[in-house]
TORKEVEX-451753 format. One line per 3 residues: their letters; for each residue x, y, z of C-alpha. Coordinates in steps of 0.001 Angstrom, whole numbers, plus 500000, padded with zeros to 6 digits. Example, Ala and Ser with C-alpha at 12.3 -4.5 7.8 and 13.67 -1.06 7.14 Angstrom:
2
as = 512300 495500 507800 | 513670 498940 507140;
//
This chain:
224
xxx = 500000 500000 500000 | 502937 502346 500770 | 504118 502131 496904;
xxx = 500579 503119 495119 | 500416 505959 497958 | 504172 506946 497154;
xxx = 502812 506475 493252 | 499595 508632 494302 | 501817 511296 496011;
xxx = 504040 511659 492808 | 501285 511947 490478 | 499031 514707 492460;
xxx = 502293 516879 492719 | 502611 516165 488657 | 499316 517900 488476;
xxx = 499812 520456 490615 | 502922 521311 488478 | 500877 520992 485186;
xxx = 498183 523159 487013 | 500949 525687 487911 | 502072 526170 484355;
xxx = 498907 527250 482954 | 498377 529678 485702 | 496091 527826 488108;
xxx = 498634 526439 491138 | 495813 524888 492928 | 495763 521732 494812;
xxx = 491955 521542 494204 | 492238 521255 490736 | 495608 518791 490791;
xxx = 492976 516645 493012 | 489681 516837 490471 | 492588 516226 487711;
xxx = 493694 513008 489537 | 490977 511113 490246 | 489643 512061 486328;
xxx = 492857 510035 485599 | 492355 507257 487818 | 488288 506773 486876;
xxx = 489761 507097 483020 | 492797 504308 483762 | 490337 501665 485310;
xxx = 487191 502370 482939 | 487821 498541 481345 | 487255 497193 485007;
xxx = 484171 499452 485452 | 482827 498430 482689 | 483027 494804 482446;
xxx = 481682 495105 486512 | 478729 497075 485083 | 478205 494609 481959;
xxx = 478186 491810 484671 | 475864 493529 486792 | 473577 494400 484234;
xxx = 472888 490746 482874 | 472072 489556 486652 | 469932 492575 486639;
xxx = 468162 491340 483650 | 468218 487801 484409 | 466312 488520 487436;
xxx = 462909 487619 486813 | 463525 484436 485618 | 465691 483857 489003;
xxx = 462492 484732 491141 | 460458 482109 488704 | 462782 479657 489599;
xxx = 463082 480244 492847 | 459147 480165 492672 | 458740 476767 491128;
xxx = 461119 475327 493217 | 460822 476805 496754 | 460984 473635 498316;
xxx = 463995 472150 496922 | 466278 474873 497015 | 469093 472722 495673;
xxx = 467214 472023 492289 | 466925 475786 492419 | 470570 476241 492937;
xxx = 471538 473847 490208 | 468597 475642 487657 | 470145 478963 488281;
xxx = 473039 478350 487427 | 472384 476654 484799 | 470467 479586 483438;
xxx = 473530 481305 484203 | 475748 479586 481783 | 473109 479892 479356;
xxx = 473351 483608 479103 | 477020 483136 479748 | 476691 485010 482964;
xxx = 479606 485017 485829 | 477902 485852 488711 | 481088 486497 490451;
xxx = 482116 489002 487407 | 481198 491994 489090 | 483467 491198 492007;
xxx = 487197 490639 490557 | 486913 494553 489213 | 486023 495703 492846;
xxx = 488661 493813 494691 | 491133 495096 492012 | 489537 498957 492436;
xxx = 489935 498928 495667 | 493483 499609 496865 | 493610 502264 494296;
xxx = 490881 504007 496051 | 492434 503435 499653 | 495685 504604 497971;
xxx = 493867 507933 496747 | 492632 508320 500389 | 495151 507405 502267;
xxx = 497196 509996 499934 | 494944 512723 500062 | 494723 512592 503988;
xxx = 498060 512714 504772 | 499316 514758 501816 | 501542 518030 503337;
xxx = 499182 520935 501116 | 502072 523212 503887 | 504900 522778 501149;
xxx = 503292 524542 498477 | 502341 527961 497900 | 500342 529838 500590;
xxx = 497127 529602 498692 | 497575 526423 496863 | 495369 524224 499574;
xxx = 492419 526481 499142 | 489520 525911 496344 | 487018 527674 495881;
xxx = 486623 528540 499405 | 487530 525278 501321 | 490700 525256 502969;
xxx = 491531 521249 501957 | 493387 520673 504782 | 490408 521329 507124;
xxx = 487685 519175 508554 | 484352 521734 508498 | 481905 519058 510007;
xxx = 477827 520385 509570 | 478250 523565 510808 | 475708 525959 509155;
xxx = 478167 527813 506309 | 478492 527634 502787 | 481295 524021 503884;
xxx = 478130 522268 504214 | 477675 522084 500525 | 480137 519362 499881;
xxx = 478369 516969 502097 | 475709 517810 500623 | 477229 517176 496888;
xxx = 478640 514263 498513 | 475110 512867 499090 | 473577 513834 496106;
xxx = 475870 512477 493546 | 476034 509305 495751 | 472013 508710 495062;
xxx = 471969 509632 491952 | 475469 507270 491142 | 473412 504335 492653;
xxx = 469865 505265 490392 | 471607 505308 487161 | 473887 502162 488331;
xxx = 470804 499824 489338 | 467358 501891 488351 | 465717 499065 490009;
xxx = 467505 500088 493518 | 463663 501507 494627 | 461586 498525 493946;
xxx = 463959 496351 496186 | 463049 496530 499755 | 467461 495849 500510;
xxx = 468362 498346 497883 | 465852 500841 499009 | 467493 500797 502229;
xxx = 470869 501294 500960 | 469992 504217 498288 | 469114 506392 501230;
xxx = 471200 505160 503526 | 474454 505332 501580 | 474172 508878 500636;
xxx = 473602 509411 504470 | 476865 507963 505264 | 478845 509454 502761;
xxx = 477689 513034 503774 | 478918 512377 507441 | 482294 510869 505768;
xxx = 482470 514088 503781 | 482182 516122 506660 | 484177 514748 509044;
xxx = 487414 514458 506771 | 489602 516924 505456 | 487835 518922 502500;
xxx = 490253 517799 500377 | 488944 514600 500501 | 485179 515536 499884;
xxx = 486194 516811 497179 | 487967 513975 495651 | 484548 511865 496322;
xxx = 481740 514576 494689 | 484616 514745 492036 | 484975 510541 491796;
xxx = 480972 510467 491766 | 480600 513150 488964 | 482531 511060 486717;
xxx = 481185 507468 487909 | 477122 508675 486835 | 479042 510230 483327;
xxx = 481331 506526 483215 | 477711 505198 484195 | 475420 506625 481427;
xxx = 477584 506219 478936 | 477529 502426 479762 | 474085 502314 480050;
xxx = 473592 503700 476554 | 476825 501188 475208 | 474756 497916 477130;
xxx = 471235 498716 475688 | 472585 499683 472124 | 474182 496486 472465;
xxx = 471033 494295 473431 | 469041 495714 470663 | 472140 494615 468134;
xx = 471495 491243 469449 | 467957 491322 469563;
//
């Protein structure tokens, strides 16, 4: 972990420097510029997670009549799913390998972004638009609160256009409003710096996101 943060480290000062030569030595934008890069570098993974996710998604009413016919043998169940599975050549582990691969990236990102020292730089170059990113603002009633409240917003809307059916599932209900909950007290009680690397990682998951959406279903009609 110490090598993609010492990787991290190296690129975000990269950025800074690019940001510095066309006039805008801001830490902010080195940060927005970064995780743009990362989201772009692991858009394969993203998108064969999403592909996998979407063809469980749309496998899922013949699961239930499955399940249906045989809820009292829920080994001939198994076997039938799965079976139905390789039919539609369906992993339904896909959607796994990409996050277990995403994820010390993202705890490399963090872990860089929390202890990164903004102090070495120019005077102003830890401030953005207002938010000192070295500071923790917590819900105090100022114009800080917004990036929780970005934070929360792009989190529902990243899980609506990544499984629409998230509302008609009593478990996914829970977890559309209860995620962007969570991630608003995150975003608040870490510095800003990092808020702003999640709105930012968000913004370009629901663009990543759509534009999948439109590539699957363009795809399915092909086929169809």
């Amino acid at each position: 972990m110490n090598i993609i943060v010492h990787w991290m480290t190296y690129l975000l000062n990269i950025l800074y420097n690019l940001s510095s030569t066309v006039g805008l030595p801001n830490y902010g934008v080195a940060i927005i510029l970064l995780t743009i890069l990362i989201k772009t570098i692991i858009y394969p993974l993203t998108y064969k997670q999403m592909a996998s996710m979407r063809k469980t998604v749309d496998l899922q009413p013949k699961i239930k009549a499955i399940q249906a016919k045989y809820k009292n043998d829920k080994e001939k169940a198994n076997a039938e799913i799965m079976e139905l599975y390789k039919q539609h050549k369906v992993n339904p582990m896909g959607g796994c390998l990409p996050i277990v691969v995403q994820l010390p990236i993202f705890w490399g990102l963090y872990s860089t972004l929390r202890n990164f020292p903004y102090g070495n730089s120019a005077a102003s170059a830890h401030w953005f638009l207002g938010f000192d990113l070295t500071k923790v603002y917590g819900f105090s009633p100022s114009y800080h609160i917004i990036l929780p409240l970005f934070a929360a917003a792009t989190t529902y809307l990243q899980t609506k256009v990544t499984n629409p059916n998230a509302s008609t599932d009593p478990t996914q209900k829970t977890m559309l409003y209860i995620m962007p909950l969570f991630f608003a007290y995150i975003s608040a009680t870490v510095p800003s710096g990092l808020a702003l690397y999640w709105v930012t990682m968000n913004c370009v998951s629901i663009l990543q996101q759509l534009y999948i959406n439109r590539k699957l279903s363009n795809q399915k009609k092909s086929a169809a």
